[in-house]
N, CA, C and O atoms as a Maestro MAE file, in Angstrom:
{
 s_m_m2io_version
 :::
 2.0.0
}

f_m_ct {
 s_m_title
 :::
 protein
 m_atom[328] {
  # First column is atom index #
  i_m_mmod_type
  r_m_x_coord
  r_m_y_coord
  r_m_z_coord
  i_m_residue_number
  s_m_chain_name
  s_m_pdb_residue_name
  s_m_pdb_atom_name
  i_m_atomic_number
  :::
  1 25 0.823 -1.182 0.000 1 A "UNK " " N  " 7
  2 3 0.000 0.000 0.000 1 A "UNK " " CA " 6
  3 2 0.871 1.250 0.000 1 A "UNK " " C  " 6
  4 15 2.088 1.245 0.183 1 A "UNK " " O  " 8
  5 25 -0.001 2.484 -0.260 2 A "UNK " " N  " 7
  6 3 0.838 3.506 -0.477 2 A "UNK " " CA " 6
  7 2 1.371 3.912 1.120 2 A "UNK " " C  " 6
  8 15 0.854 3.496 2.157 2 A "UNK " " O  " 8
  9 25 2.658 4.924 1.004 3 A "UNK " " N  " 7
  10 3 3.217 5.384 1.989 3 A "UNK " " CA " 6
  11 2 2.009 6.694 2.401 3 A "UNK " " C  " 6
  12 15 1.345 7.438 1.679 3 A "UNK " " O  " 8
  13 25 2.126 6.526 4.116 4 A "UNK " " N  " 7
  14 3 0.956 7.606 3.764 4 A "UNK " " CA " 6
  15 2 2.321 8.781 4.697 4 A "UNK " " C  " 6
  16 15 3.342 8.496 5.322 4 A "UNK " " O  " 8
  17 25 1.708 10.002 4.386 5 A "UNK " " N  " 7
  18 3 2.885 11.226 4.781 5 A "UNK " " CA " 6
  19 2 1.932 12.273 5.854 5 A "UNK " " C  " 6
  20 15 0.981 13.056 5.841 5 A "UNK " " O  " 8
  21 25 2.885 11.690 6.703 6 A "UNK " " N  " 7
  22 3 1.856 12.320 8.478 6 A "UNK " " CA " 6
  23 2 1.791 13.801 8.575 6 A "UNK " " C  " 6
  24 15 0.956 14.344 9.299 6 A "UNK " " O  " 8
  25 25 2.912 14.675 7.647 7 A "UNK " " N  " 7
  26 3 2.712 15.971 7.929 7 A "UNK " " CA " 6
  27 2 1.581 16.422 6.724 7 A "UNK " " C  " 6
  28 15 1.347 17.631 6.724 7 A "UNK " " O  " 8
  29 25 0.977 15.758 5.878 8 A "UNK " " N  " 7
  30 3 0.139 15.749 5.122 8 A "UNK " " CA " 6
  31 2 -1.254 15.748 5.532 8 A "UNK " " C  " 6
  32 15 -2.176 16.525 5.282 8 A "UNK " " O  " 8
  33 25 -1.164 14.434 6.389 9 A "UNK " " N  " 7
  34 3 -2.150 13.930 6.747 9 A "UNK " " CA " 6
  35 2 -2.546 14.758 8.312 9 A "UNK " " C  " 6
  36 15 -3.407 14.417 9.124 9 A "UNK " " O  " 8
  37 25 -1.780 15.707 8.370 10 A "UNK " " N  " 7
  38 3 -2.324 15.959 9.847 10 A "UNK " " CA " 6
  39 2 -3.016 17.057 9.233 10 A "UNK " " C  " 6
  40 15 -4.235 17.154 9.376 10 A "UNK " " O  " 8
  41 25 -2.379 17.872 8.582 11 A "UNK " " N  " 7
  42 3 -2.244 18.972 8.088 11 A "UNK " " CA " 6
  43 2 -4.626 18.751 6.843 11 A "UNK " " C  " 6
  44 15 -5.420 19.632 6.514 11 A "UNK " " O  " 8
  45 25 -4.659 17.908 6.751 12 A "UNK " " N  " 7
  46 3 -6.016 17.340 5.795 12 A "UNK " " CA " 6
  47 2 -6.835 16.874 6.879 12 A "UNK " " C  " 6
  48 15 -7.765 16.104 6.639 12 A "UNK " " O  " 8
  49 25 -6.537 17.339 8.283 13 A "UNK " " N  " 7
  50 3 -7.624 16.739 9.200 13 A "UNK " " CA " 6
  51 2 -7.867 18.190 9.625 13 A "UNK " " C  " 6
  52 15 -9.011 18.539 9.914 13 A "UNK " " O  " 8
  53 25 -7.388 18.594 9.649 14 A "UNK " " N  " 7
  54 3 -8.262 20.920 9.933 14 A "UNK " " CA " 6
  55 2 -9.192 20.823 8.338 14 A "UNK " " C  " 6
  56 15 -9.046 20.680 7.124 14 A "UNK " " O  " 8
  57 25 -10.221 21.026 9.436 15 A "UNK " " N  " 7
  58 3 -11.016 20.897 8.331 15 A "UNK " " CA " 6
  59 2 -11.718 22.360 8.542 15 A "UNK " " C  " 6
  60 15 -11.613 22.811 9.683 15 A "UNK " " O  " 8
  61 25 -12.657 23.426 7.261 16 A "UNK " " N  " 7
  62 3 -12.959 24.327 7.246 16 A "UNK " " CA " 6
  63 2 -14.557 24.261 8.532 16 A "UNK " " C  " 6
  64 15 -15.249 25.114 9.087 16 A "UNK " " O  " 8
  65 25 -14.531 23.309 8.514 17 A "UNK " " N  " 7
  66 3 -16.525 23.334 9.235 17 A "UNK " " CA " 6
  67 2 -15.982 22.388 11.048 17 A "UNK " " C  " 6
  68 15 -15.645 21.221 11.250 17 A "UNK " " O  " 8
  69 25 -16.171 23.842 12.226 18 A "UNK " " N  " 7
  70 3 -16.273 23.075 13.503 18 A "UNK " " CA " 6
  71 2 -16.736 21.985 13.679 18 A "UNK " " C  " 6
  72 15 -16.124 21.462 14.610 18 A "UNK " " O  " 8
  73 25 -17.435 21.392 13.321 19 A "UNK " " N  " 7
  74 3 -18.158 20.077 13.635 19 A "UNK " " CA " 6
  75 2 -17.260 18.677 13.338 19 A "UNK " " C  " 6
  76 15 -17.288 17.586 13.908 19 A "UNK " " O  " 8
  77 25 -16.346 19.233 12.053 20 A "UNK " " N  " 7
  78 3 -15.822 18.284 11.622 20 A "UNK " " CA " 6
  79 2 -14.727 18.188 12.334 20 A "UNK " " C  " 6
  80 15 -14.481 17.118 12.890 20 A "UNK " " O  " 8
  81 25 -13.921 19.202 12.448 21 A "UNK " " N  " 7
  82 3 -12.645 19.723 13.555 21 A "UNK " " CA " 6
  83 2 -13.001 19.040 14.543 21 A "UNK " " C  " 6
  84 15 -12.183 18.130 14.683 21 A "UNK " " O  " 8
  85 25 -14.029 18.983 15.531 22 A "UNK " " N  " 7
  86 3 -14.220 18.578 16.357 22 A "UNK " " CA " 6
  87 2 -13.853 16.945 16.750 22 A "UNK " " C  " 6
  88 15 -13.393 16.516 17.808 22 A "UNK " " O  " 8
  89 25 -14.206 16.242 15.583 23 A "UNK " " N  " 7
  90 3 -14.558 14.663 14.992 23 A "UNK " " CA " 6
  91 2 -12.975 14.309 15.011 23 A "UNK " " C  " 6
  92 15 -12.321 13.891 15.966 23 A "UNK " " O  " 8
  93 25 -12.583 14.564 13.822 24 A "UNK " " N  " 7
  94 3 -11.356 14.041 12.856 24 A "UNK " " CA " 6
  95 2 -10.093 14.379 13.542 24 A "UNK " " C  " 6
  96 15 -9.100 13.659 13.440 24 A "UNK " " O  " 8
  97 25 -10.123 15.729 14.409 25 A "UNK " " N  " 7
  98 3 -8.491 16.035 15.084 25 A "UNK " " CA " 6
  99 2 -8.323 15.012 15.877 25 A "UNK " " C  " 6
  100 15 -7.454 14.140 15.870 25 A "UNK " " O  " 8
  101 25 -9.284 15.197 16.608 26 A "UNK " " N  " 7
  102 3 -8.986 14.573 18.003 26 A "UNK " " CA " 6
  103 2 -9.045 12.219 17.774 26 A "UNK " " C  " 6
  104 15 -8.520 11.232 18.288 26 A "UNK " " O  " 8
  105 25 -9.824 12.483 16.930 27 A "UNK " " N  " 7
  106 3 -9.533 10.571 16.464 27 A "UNK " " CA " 6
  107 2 -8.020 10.789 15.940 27 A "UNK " " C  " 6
  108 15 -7.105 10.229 16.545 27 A "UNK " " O  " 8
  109 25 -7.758 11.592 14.827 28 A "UNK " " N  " 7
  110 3 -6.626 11.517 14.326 28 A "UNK " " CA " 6
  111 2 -5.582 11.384 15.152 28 A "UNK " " C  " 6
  112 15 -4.894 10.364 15.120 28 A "UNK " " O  " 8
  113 25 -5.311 12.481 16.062 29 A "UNK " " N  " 7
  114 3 -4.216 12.159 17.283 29 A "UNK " " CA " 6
  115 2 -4.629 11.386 18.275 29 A "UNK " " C  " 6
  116 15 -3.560 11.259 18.872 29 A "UNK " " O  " 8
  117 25 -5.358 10.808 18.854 30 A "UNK " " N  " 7
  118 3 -5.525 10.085 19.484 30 A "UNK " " CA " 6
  119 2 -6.192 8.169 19.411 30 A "UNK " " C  " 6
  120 15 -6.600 7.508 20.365 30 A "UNK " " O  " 8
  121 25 -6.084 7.760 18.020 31 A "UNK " " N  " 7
  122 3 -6.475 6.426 17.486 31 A "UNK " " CA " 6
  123 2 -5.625 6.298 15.954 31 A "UNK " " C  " 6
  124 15 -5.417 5.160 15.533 31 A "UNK " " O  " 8
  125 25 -5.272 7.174 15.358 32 A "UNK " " N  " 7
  126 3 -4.502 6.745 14.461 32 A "UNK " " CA " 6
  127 2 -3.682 6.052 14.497 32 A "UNK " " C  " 6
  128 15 -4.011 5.096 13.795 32 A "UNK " " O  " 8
  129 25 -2.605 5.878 14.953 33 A "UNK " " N  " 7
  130 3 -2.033 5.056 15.333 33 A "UNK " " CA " 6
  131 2 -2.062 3.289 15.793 33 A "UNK " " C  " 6
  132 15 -1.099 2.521 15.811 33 A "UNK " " O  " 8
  133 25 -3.310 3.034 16.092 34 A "UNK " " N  " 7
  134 3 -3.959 2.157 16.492 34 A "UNK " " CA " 6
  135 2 -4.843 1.591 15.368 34 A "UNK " " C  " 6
  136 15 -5.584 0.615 15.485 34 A "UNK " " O  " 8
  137 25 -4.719 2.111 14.596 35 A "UNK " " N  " 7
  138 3 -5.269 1.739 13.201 35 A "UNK " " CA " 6
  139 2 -4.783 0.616 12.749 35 A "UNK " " C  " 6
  140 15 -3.759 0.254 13.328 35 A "UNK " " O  " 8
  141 25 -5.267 -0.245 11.685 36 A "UNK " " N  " 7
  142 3 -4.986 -1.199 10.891 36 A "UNK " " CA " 6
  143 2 -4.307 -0.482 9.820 36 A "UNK " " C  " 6
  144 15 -4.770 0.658 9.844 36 A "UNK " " O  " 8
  145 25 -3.408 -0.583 8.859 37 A "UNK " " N  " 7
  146 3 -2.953 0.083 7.786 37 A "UNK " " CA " 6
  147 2 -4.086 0.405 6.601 37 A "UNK " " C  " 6
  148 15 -4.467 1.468 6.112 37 A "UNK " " O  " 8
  149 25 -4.453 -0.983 6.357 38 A "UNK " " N  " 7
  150 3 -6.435 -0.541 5.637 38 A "UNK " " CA " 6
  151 2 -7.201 0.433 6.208 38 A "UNK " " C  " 6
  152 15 -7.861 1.162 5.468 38 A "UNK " " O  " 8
  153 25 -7.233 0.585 7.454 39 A "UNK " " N  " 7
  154 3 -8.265 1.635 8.100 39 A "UNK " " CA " 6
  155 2 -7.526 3.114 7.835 39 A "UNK " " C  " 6
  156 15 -8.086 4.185 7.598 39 A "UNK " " O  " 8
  157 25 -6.384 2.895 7.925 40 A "UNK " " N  " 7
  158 3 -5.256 4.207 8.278 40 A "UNK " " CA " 6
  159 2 -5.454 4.698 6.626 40 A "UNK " " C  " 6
  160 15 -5.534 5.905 6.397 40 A "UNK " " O  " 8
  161 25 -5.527 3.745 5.541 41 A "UNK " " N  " 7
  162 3 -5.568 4.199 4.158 41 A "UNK " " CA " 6
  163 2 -7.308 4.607 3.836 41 A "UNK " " C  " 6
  164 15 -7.686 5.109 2.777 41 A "UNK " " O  " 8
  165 25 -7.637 4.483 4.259 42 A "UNK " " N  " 7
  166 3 -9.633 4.601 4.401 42 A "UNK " " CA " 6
  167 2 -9.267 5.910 5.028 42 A "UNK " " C  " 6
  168 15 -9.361 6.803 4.185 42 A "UNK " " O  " 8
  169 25 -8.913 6.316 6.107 43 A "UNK " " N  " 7
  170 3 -8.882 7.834 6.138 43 A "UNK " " CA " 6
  171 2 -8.336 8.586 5.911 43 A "UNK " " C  " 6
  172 15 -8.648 9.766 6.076 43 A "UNK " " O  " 8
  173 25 -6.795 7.949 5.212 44 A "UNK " " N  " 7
  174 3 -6.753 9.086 4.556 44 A "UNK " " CA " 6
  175 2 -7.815 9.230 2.993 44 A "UNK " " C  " 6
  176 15 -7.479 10.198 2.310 44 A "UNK " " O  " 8
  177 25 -8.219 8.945 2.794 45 A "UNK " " N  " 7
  178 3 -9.200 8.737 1.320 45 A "UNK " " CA " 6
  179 2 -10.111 9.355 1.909 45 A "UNK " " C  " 6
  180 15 -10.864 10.033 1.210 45 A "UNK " " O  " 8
  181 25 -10.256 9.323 2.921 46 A "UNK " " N  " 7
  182 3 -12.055 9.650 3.683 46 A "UNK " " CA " 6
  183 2 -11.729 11.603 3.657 46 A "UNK " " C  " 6
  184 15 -12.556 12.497 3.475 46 A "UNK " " O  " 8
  185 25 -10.202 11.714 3.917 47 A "UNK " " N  " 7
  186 3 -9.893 13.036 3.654 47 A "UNK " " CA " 6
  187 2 -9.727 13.970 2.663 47 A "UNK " " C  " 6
  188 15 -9.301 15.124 2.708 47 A "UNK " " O  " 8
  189 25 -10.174 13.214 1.663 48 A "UNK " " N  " 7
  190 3 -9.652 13.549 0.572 48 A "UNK " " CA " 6
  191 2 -11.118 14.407 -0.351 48 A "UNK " " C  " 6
  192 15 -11.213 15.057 -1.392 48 A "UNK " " O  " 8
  193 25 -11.856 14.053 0.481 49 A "UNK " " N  " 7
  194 3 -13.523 14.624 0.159 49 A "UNK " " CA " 6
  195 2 -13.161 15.470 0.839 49 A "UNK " " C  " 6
  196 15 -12.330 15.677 1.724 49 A "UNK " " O  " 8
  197 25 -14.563 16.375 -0.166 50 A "UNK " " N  " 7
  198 3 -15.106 18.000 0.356 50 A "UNK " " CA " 6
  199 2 -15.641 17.866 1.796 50 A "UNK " " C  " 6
  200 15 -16.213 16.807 2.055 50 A "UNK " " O  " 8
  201 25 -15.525 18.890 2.871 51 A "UNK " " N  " 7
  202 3 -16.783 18.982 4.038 51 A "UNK " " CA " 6
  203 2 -17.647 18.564 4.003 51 A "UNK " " C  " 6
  204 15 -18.160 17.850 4.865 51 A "UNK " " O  " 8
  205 25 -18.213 18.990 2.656 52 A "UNK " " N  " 7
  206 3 -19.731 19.098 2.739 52 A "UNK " " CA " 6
  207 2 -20.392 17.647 2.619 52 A "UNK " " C  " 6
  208 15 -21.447 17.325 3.165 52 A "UNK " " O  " 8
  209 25 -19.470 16.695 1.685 53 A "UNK " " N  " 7
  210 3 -19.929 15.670 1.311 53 A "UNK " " CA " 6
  211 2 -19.847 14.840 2.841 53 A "UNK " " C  " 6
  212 15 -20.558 14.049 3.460 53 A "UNK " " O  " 8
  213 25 -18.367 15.618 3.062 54 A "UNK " " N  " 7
  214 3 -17.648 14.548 4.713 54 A "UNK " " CA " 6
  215 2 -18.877 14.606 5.961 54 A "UNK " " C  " 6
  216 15 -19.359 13.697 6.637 54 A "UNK " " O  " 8
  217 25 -19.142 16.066 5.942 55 A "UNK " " N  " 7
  218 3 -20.269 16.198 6.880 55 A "UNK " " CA " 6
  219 2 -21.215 15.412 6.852 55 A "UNK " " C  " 6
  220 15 -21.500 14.790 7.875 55 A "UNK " " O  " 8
  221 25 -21.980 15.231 5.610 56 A "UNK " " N  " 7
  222 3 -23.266 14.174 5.187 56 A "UNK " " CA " 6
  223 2 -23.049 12.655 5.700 56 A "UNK " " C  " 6
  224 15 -23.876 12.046 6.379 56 A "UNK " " O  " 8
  225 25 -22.163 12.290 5.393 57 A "UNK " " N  " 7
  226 3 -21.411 11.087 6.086 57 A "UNK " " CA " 6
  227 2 -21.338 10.561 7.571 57 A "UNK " " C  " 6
  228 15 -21.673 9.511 8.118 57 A "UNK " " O  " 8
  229 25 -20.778 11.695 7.974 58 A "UNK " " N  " 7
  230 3 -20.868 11.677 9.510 58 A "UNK " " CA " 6
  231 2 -22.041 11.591 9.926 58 A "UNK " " C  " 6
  232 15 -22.531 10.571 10.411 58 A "UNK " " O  " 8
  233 25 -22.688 12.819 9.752 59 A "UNK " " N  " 7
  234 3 -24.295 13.193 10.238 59 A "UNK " " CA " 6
  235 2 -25.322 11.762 9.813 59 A "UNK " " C  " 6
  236 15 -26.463 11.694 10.269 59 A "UNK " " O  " 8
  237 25 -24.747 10.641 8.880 60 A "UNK " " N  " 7
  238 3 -25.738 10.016 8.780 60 A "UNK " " CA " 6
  239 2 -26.965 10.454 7.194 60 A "UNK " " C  " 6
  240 15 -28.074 10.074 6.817 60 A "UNK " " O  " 8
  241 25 -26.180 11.184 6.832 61 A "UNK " " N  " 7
  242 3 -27.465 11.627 5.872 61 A "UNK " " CA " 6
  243 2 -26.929 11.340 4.713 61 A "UNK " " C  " 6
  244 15 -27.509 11.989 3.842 61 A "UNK " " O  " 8
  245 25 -26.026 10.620 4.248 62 A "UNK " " N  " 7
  246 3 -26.056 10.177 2.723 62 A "UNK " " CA " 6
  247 2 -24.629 8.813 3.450 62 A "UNK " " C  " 6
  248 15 -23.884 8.723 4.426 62 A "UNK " " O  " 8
  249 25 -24.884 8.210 2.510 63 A "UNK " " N  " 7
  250 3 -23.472 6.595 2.747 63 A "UNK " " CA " 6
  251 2 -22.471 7.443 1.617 63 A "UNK " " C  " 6
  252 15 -22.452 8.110 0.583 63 A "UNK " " O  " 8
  253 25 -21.476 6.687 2.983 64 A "UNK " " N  " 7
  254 3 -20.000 7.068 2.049 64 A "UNK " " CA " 6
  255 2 -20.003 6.380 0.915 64 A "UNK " " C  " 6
  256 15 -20.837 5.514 0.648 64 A "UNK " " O  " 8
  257 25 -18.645 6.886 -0.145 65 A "UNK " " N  " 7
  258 3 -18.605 5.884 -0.747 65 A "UNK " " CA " 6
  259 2 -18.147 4.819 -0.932 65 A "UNK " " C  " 6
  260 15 -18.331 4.251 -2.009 65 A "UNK " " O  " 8
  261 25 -17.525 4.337 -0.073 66 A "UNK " " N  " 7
  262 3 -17.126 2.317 0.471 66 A "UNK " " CA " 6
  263 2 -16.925 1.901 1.545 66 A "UNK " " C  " 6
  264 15 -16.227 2.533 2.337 66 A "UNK " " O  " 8
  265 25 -17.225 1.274 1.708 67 A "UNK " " N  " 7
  266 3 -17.152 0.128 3.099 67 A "UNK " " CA " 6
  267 2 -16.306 0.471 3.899 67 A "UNK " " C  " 6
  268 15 -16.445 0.497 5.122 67 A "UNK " " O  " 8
  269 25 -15.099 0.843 3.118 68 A "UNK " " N  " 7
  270 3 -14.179 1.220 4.303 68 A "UNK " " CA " 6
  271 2 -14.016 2.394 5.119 68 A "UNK " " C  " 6
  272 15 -13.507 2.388 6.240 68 A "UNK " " O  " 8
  273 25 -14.631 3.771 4.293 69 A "UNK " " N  " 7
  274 3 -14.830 4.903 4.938 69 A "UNK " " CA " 6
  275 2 -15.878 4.559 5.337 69 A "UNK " " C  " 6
  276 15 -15.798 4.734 6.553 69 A "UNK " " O  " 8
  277 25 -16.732 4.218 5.137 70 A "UNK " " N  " 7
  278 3 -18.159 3.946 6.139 70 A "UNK " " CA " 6
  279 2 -17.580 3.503 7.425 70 A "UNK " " C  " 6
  280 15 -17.856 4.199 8.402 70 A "UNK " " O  " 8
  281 25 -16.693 2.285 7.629 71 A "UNK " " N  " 7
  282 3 -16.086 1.552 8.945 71 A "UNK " " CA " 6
  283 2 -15.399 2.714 9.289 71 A "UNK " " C  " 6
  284 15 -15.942 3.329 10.207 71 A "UNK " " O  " 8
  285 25 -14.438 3.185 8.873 72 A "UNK " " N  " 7
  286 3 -13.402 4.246 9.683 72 A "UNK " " CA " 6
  287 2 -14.384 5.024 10.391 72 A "UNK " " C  " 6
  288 15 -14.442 4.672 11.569 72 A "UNK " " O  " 8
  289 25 -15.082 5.845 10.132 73 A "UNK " " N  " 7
  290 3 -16.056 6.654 9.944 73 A "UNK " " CA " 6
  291 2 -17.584 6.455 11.499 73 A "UNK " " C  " 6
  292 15 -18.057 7.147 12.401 73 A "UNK " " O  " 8
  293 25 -17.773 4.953 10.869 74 A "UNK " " N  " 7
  294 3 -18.440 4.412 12.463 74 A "UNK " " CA " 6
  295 2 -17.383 4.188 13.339 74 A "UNK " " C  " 6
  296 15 -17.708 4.244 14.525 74 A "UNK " " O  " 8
  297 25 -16.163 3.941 13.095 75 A "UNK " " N  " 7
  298 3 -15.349 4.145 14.042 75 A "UNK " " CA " 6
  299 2 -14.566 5.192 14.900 75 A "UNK " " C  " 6
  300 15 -14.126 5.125 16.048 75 A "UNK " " O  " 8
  301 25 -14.535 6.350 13.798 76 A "UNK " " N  " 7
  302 3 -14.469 7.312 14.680 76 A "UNK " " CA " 6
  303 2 -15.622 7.909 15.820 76 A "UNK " " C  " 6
  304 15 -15.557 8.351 16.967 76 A "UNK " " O  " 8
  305 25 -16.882 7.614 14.657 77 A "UNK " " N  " 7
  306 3 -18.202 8.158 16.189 77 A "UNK " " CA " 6
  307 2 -18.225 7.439 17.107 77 A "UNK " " C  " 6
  308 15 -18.688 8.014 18.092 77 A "UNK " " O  " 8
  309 25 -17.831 6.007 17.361 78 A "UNK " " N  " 7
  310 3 -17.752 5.647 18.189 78 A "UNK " " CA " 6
  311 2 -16.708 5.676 19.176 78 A "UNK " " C  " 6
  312 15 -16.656 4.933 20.156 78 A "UNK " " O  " 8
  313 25 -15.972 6.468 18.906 79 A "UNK " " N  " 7
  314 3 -14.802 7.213 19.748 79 A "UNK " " CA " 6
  315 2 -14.477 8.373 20.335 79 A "UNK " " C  " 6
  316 15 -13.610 8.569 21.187 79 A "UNK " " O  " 8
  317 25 -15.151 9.062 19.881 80 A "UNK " " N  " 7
  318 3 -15.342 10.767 20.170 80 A "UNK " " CA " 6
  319 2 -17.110 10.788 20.913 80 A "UNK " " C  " 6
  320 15 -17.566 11.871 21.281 80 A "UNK " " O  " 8
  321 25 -17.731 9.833 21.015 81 A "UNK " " N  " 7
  322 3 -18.824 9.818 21.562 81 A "UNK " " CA " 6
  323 2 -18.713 9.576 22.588 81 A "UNK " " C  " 6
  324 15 -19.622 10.009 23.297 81 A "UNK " " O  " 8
  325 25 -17.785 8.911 23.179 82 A "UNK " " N  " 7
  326 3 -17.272 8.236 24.722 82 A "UNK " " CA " 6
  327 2 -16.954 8.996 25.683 82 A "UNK " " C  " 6
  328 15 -16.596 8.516 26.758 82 A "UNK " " O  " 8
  :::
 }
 m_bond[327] {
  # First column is bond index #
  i_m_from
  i_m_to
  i_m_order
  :::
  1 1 2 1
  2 2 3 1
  3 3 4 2
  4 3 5 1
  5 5 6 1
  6 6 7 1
  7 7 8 2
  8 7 9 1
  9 9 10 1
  10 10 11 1
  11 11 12 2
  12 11 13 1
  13 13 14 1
  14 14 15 1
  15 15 16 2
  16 15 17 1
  17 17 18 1
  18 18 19 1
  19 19 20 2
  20 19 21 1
  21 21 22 1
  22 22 23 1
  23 23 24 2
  24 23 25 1
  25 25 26 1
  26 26 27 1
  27 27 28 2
  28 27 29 1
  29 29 30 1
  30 30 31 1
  31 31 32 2
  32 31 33 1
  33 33 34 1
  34 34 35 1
  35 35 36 2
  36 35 37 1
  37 37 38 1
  38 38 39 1
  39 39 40 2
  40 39 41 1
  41 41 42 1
  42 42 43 1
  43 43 44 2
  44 43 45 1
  45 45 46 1
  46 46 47 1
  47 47 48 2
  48 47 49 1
  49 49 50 1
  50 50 51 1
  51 51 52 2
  52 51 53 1
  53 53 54 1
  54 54 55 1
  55 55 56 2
  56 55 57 1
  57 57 58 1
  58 58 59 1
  59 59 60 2
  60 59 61 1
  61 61 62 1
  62 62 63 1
  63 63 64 2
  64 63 65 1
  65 65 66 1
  66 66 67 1
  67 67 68 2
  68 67 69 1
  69 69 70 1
  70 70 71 1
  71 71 72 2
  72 71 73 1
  73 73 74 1
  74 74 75 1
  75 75 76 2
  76 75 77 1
  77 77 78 1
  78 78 79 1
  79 79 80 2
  80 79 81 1
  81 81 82 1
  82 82 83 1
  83 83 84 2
  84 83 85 1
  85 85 86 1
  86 86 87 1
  87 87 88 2
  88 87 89 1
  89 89 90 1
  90 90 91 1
  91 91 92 2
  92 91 93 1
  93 93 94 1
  94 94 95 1
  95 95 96 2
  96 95 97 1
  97 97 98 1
  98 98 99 1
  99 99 100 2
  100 99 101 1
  101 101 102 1
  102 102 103 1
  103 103 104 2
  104 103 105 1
  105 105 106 1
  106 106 107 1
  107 107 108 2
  108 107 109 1
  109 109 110 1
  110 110 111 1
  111 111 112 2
  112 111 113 1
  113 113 114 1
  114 114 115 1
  115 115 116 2
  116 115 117 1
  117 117 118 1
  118 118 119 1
  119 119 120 2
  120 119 121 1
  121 121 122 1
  122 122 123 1
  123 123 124 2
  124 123 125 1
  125 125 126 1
  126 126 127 1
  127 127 128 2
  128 127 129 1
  129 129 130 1
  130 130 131 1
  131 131 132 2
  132 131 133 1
  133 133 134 1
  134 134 135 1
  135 135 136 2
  136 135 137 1
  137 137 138 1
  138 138 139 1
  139 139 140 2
  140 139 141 1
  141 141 142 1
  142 142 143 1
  143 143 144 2
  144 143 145 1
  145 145 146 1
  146 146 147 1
  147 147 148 2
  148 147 149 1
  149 149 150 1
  150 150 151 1
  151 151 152 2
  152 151 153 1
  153 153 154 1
  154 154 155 1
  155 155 156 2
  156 155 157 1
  157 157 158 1
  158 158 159 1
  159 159 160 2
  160 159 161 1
  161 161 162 1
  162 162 163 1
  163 163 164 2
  164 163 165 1
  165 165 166 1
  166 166 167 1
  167 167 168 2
  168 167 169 1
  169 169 170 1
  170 170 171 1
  171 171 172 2
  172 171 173 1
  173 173 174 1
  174 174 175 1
  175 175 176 2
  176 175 177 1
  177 177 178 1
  178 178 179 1
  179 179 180 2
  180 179 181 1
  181 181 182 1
  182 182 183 1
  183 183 184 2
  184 183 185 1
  185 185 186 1
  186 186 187 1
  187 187 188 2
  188 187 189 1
  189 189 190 1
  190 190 191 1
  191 191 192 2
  192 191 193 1
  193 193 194 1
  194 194 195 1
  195 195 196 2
  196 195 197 1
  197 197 198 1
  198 198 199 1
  199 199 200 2
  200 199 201 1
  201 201 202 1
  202 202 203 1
  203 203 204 2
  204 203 205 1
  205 205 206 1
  206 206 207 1
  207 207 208 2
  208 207 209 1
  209 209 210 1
  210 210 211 1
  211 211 212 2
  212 211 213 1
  213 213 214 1
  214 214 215 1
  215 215 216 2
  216 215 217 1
  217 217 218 1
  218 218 219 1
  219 219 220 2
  220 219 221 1
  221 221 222 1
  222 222 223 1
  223 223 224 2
  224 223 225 1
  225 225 226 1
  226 226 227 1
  227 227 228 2
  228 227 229 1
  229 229 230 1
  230 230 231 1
  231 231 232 2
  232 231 233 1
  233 233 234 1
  234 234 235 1
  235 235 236 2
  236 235 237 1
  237 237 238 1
  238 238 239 1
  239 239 240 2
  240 239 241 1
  241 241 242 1
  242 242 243 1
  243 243 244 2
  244 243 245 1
  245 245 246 1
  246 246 247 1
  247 247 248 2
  248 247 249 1
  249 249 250 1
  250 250 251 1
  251 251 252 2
  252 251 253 1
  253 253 254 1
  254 254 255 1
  255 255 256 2
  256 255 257 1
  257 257 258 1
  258 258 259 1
  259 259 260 2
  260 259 261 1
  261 261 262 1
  262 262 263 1
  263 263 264 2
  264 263 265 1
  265 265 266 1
  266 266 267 1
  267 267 268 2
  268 267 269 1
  269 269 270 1
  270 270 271 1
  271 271 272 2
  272 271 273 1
  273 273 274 1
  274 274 275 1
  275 275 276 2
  276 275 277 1
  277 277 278 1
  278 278 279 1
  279 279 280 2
  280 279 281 1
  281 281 282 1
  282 282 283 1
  283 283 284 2
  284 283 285 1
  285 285 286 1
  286 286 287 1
  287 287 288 2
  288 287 289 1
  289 289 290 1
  290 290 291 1
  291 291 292 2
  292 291 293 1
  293 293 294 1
  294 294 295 1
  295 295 296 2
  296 295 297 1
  297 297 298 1
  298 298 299 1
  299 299 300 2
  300 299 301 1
  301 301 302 1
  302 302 303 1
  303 303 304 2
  304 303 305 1
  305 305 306 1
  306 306 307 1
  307 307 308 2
  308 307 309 1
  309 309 310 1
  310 310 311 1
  311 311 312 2
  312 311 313 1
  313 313 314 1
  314 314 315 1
  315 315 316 2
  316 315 317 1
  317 317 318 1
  318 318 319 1
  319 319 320 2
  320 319 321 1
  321 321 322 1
  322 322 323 1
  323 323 324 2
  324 323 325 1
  325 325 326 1
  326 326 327 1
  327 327 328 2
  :::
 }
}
């Protein structure tokens, strides 16, 4: 799999919309690491979308588009919900 590049990837988790900031920083530094390399490549891809679409996702109001950002994704709410 590809190399993923952490000052990249930290740097694609500030996201323009609080809600999302809220979500993605705090999983990012605190479960990334703990990731599977598949999961770790699912978000970064999951980052790679607009807010707006990312927001819909989160919120539940439209499905990502694959399985695997869907999993990362229930996995982050279920981490920042705790």
């Amino acid at each position: 799999m590809a190399e993923i590049n952490r000052f990249k990837l930290e740097w694609a988790c500030r996201r323009g919309m609080r809600e999302l900031d809220k979500m993605i920083m705090p999983f990012y530094q605190n479960h990334f690491n703990s990731l599977t390399e598949a999961e770790q490549q699912a978000f970064a891809e999951m980052l790679t979308y607009p807010d707006p679409e990312l927001f819909r996702w989160v919120m539940h109001q439209l499905p990502a588009p694959t399985q695997a950002i869907t999993n990362v994704i229930e996995l982050m709410r279920s981490k920042i919900e705790k």
